[in-house]
N, C-alpha and C positions, 0 to 999 in steps of 0.2 A: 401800492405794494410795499411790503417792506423786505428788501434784501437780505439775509439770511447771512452774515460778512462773520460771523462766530464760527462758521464751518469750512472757510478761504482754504483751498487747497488741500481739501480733507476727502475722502471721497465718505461720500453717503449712501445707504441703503434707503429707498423709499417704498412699503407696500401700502399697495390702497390709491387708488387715483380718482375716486369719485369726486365730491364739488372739493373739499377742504386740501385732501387729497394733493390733487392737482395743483392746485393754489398754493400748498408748502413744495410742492418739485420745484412748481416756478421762481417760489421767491428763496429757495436754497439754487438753482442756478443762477439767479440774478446774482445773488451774493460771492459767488465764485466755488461754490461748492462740485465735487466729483459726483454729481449725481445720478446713481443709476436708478433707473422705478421698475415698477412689475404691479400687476393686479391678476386675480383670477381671469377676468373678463380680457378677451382678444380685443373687443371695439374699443376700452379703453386702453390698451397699451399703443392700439394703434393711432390714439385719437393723439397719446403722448407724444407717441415720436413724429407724428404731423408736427408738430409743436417744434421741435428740434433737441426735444428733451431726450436722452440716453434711455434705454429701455433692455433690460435684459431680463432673461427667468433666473429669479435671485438660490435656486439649488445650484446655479453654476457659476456662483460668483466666488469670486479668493476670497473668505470671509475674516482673512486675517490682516487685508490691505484697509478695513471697514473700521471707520469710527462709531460710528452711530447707525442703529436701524431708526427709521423712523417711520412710525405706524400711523395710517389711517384709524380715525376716536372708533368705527364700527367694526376694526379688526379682533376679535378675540387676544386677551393677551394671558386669562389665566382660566377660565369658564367658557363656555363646557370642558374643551379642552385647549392649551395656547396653538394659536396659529403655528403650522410649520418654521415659516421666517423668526417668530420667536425663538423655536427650538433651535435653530441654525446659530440664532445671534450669541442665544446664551452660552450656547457651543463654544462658540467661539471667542466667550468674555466682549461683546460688544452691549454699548447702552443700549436700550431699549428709551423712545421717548418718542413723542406727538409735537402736533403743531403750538400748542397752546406755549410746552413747555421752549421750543424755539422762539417765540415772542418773548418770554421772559429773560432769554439772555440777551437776547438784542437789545431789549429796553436798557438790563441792566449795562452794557457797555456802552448804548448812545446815549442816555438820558433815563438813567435813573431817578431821579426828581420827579418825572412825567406822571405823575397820578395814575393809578391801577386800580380799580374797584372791580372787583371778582365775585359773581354769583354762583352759588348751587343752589340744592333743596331737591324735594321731591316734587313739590310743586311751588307755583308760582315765581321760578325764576325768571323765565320768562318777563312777565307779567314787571316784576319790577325791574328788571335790564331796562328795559323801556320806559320803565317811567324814571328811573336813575337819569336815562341820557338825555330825557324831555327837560327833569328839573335842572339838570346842569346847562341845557342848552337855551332853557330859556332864562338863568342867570349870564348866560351872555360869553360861555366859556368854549374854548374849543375842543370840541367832545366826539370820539369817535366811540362807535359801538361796532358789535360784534362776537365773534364765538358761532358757539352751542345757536344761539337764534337768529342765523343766516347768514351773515357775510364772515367767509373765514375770516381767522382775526388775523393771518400773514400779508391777507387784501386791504387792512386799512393802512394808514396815510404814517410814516418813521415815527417815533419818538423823537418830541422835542419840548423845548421848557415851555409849561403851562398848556399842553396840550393831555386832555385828560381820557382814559380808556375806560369804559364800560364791557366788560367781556362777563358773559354767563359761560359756565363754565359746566359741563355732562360730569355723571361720575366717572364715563368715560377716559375723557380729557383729562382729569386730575389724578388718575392712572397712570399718565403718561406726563404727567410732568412733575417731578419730583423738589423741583427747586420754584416751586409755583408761590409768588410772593408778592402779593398785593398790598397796596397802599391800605387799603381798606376790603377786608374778606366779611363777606354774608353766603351766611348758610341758614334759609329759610325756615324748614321743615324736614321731616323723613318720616315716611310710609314703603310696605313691602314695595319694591320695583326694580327692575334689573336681574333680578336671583339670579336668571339664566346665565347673566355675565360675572358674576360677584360670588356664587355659590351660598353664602349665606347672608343674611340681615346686618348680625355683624362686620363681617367684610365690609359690605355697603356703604355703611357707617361710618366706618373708618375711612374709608377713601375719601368720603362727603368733608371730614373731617378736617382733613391734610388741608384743605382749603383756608379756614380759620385759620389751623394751627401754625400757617407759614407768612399772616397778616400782623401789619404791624398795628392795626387796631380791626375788632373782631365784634361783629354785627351775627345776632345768632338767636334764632327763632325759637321761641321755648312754649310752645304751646303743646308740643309734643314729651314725649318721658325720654325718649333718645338723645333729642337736641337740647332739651334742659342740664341734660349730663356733659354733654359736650361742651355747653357754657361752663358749665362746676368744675371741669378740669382744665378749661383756659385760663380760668382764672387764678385756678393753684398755684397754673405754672407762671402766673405772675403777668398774662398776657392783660392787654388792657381791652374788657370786654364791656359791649351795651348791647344788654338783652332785652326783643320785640315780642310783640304779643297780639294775637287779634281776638283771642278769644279768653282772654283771662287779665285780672288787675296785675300790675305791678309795683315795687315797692320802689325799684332801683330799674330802669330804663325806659323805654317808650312803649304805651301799649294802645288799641281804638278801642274807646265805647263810647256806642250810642253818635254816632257821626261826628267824633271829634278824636284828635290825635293829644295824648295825656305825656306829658316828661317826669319822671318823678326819682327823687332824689331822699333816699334815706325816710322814705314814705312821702315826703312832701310832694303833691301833684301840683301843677298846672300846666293847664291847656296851651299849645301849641301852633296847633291847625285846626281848622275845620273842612271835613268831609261829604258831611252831610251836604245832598243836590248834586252831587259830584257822580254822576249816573255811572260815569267807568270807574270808581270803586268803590261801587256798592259791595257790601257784606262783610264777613269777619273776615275773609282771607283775604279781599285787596283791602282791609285794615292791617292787616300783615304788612301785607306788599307795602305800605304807604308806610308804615312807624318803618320797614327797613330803609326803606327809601332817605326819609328824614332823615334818620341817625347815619345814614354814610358824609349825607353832605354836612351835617355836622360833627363830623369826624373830621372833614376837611377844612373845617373853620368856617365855614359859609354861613350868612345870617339867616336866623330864624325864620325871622317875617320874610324875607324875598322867598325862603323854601316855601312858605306855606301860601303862599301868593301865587306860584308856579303849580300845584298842584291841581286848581282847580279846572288848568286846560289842557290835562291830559287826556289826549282823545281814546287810549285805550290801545290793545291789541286786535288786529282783525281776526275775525271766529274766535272771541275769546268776551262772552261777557259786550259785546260789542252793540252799543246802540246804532241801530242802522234807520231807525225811522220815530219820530212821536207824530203822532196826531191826536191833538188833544189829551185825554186822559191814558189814551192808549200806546205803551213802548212796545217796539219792535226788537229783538234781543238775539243778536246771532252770537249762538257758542256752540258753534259746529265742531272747534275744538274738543268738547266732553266725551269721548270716544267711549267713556264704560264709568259707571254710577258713579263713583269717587268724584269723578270732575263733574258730573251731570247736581251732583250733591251741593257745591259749591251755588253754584247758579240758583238751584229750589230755596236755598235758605236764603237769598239776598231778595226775593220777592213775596210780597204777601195774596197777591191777587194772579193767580196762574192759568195761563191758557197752554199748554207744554203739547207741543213739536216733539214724540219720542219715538225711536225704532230707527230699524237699520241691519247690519249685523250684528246680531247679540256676542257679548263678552259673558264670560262663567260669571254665573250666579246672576246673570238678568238686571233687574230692579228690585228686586225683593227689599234690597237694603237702604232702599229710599221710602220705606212706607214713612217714617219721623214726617216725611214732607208735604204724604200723601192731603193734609188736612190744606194746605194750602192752594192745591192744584183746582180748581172750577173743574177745567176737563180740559182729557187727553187727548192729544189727537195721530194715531199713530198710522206709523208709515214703516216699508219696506219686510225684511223676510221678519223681523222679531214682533210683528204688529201682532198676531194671533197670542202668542205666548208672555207678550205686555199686558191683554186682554184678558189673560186670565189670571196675572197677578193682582189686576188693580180692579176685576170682577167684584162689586156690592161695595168697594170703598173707594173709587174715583169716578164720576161718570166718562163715558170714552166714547171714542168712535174710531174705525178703521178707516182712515182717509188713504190710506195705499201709497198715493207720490206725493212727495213734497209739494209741491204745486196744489192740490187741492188740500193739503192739511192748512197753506197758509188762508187758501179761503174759505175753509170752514170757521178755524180761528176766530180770524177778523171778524167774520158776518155773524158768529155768535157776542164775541165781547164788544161788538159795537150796543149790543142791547144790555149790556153788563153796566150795575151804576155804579159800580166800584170806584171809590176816588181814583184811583191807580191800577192798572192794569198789567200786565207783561203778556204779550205774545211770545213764549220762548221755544227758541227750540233751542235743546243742550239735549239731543241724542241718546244719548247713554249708548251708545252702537259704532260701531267701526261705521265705515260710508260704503264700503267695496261692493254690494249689493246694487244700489243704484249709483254712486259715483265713485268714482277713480280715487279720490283722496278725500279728508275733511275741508282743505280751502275748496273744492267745485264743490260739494256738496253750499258751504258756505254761500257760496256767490248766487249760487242759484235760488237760497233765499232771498236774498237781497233781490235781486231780481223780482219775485214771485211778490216780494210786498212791494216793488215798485209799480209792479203790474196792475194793483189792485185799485179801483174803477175812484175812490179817495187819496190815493197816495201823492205823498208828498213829490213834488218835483225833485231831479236826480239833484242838483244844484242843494236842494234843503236836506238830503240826508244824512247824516251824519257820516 
């Protein structure tokens, strides 16, 4: 945990007590802070004051004895409409701030020096928070991770010298922290996402933004027309910028073609890394992930060759792209993560020989937007309520079959592409579907693959899976 000592005898407003929640009450009472919490939910207020943490309904607090609100990242703070609590704070001229932005003064009072690399994007932050903390941790450094992709970041271990932070960061979170300033800031990508909370694209944008804009060196995805502006105006302001690319040349930063990571300098290229057989980042986007990756730890002065050395044992993210099984020619491929076409999209274009695992609960607009793929796919095999309506998208241009539960799509799969003489094969399943149908979340949807090709009468022992 890390103590919260910025806020020593101050009292604080806390709404929101879920996982992150909880985790900034705790470590602002560790700290010595006045902590009072509140959430909608009775079982978590009561789960707080088990805890011995203060717990009051924050309409009856003095709101003028209050330094700070500080909000849970899923609380509303300006879409649809702002939470109550905000209304009350601003009433009352109190900050408004999050967990994320608490890390940041603590760092800065203990141990400023302590290395900050900070993720957003639309996509694939994730994806490289992870491989950020692999590459630093397998150059041998003390690296803690966290945020946006599970462990609050109030849960890792103080700031101290040569201890380095890996935090993904929601557009949430960067919402809620205004002095957010990273050793090294990456902003991936940007696609529609959030509207609900952000009102419009530009908004979005802008928050994604603040990110970069508050690094002292600035890592920034330009495959898209939004993020490529975002670079154009950091570096007006003089900010010092290297721009990533997975799907396009570059003249000045790091970009993948063709299974190799290119550095180029006032047009001069030369190769870096290589990618290529590196099965968890296959395709254009973890060549993204991978040129961001690089350019942070070479932001940090870290050698070349160790980074590109480190790369090739990243195991990847679970449900994400995730090789869970080969035998022989044939991969096993859980990306139960793709909840709806955009991410299901990613996975069809990094394989050429397709057995695809789709259905579930359908998202607006289906799969229509994945026909570009459709040439790839051998055949479909679908599952849950979207199977009927998959079925007549992909009707005279994919061959299919309604296998119903997951459990028989992976052994129809299998028992057809075993006869398939495809140098290379992909069993995948990347959904394009919510899971809520058949299972509870995307991870037990996940797992339950895994399972289902452990199950099958060839599979590899549990020990040999990936």
């Amino acid at each position: 945990m890390i103590p919260v000592t910025t806020f020593e005898n101050q009292k604080v407003a806390l709404f929101g007590l879920g996982g992150s929640g909880l985790a900034t009450a705790r470590a602002l009472a560790a700290g010595g802070a006045d902590v009072v919490c509140f959430d909608d939910s009775e079982d978590r207020v009561k789960q707080a004051a088990g805890e011995g943490l203060s717990t009051q309904d924050l309409r009856d607090l003095d709101w003028a004895s209050v330094t700070a609100l500080v909000l849970a990242p899923g609380v509303p703070l300006t879409h649809p409409a702002p939470h109550w609590t905000v209304d009350l704070a601003r009433e009352a001229g109190v900050e408004i701030i999050g967990d994320v932005e608490l890390f940041c003064r603590e760092r800065r009072k203990l141990c400023p020096a302590a290395p900050l690399i900070a993720i957003t994007g639309t996509n694939g932050k994730s994806t490289t928070t992870a491989l950020v903390s692999h590459l630093l941790t397998e150059l041998g450094l003390d690296t803690q991770m966290g945020g946006n992709i599970g462990t609050p970041v109030l849960e890792l271990e103080p700031p101290q010298p040569g201890r380095h932070y890996v935090i993904e960061c929601s557009s949430y979170q960067i919402d809620l922290a205004p002095t957010l300033d990273p050793t090294v800031g990456i902003h991936m990508n940007l696609s529609p996402d959030h509207l609900d909370r952000h009102g419009t694209m530009d908004q979005y944008a802008a928050i994604k933004e603040r990110l970069v804009a508050g690094s002292k060196v600035a890592v920034v995805g330009v495959d898209d027309r939004l993020s490529s502006a975002i670079a154009d105006r950091l570096e007006l302001a003089r900010k010092p910028v290297c721009r990533i690319a997975g799907e396009r040349e570059l003249t000045d930063g790091i970009y993948a073609r063709h299974g190799r990571l290119i550095e180029a300098h006032d047009g001069a290229q030369s190769e870096v890394a290589l990618l290529g057989g590196i099965d968890s980042l296959r395709g254009d986007h973890n060549g993204q992930n991978a040129a961001a990756a690089f350019a942070a730890l070479r932001a940090l002065e870290l050698p070349a060759a160790k980074i590109a050395a480190a790369l090739a044992s990243f195991p990847g993210l679970h449900h994400r792209m995730e090789v869970v099984s080969r035998q022989g020619r044939v991969l096993f491929i859980n990306d139960s993560k793709a909840t709806n076409a955009d991410a299901a999209a990613r996975a069809l274009s990094s394989f050429d020989r397709i057995y695809w695992i789709a259905g579930g609960r359908a998202k607006s607009g289906g799969i229509s937007s994945l026909d570009e793929y459709f040439p790839k796919i051998a055949k479909a095999f679908l599952i849950g309520e979207a199977a009927r309506d998959f079925a007549k998208t992909l009707e005279g241009r994919v061959p299919h079959t309604i296998s119903g539960t997951l459990v028989q799509a992976v052994k129809d799969a299998a028992g057809e592409a075993a006869e398939d003489g495809a140098e290379e094969i992909a069993i995948l399943l990347s959904p394009a579907c919510a899971s809520f149908d058949q299972f509870p979340n995307f991870e037990l949807r996940g797992a339950a693959f895994v399972d289902a090709v452990r199950a099958l009468p060839d599979a590899l022992t549990q020990e040999e899976v990936a």
